[in-house]
N, C-alpha and C positions, 0 to 999 in steps of 0.2 A: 547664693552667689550674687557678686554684684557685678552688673555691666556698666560701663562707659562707653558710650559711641561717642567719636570726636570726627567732623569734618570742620568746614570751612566760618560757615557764619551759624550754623545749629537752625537750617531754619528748612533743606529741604532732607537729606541725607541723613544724617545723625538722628534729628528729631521724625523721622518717618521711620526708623530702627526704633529709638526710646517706644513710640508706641504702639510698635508692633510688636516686642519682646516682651512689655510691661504685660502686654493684653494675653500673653499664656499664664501668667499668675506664678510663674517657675522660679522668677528672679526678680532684684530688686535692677531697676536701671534706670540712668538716668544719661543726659547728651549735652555736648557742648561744643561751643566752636572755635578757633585756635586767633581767629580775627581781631582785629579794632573793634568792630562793627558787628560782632555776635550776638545774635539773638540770647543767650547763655554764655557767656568766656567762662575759658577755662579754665581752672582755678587751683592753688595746691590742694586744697579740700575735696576734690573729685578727684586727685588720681591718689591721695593717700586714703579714700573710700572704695575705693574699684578693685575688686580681683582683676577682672581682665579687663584691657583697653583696647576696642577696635577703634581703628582711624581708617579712613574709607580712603587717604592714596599717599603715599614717598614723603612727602611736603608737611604733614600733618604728624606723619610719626617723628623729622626732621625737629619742624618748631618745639614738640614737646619735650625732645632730648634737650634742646637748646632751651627753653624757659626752665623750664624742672629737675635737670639731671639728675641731683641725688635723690629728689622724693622718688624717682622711676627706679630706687635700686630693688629690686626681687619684684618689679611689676610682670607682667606678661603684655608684652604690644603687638598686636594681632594687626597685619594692614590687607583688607579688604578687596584694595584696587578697583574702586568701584569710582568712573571718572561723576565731575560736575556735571549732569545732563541730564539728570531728571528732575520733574515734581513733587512735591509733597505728596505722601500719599501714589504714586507714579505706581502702577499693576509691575510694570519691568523690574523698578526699585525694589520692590517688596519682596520678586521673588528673585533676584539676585543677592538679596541680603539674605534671605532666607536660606539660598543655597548657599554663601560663602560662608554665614556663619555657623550653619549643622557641621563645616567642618570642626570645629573647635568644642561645641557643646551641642548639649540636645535639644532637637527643634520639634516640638510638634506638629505633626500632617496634619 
């Protein structure tokens, strides 16, 4: 299964999910940011490679209907709601992504 995490600029959010999903070996994932200024932009090539797309808030699942719209036809867009306010790497981050996203698929304890 392939993941996409999409937040703002791919640089605390998104890319602190890419490396903690990659690191159980379960899935293939990769992260990007919806910005000018992304660390990663996001591109038709990541959502026509992605099973699922989590975006971490409203804004982010918003721009990608607006850039994309027909590549998103039979996507699945998962939104996290997880606000701008933490660090890379952030303990909070980790295990709110962790908990929001074992709703969707399987997360290893």
């Amino acid at each position: 299964m392939k993941l996409l995490f999409i937040c703002s600029r791919n640089q605390w959010r998104s890319l602190t999910a890419e490396k903690i999903f990659e690191a159980y070996g379960l899935y293939d994932v990769k992260s990007a940011g919806t910005a000018e200024n992304a660390r990663i932009k996001v591109n038709a090539g990541h959502i026509g490679w992605a099973d699922l797309i989590f975006v971490m808030e409203k804004k982010h699942e918003r721009r990608l209907k607006a850039k994309f719209g027909q590549d998103l036809d039979g996507k699945r867009i998962l939104r996290l709601d997880i606000e701008d306010e933490y660090g890379y790497m952030d303990e909070e981050l980790i295990e709110l992504l962790k908990s929001r996203v074992s709703e969707h698929i399987e997360v290893p304890e």
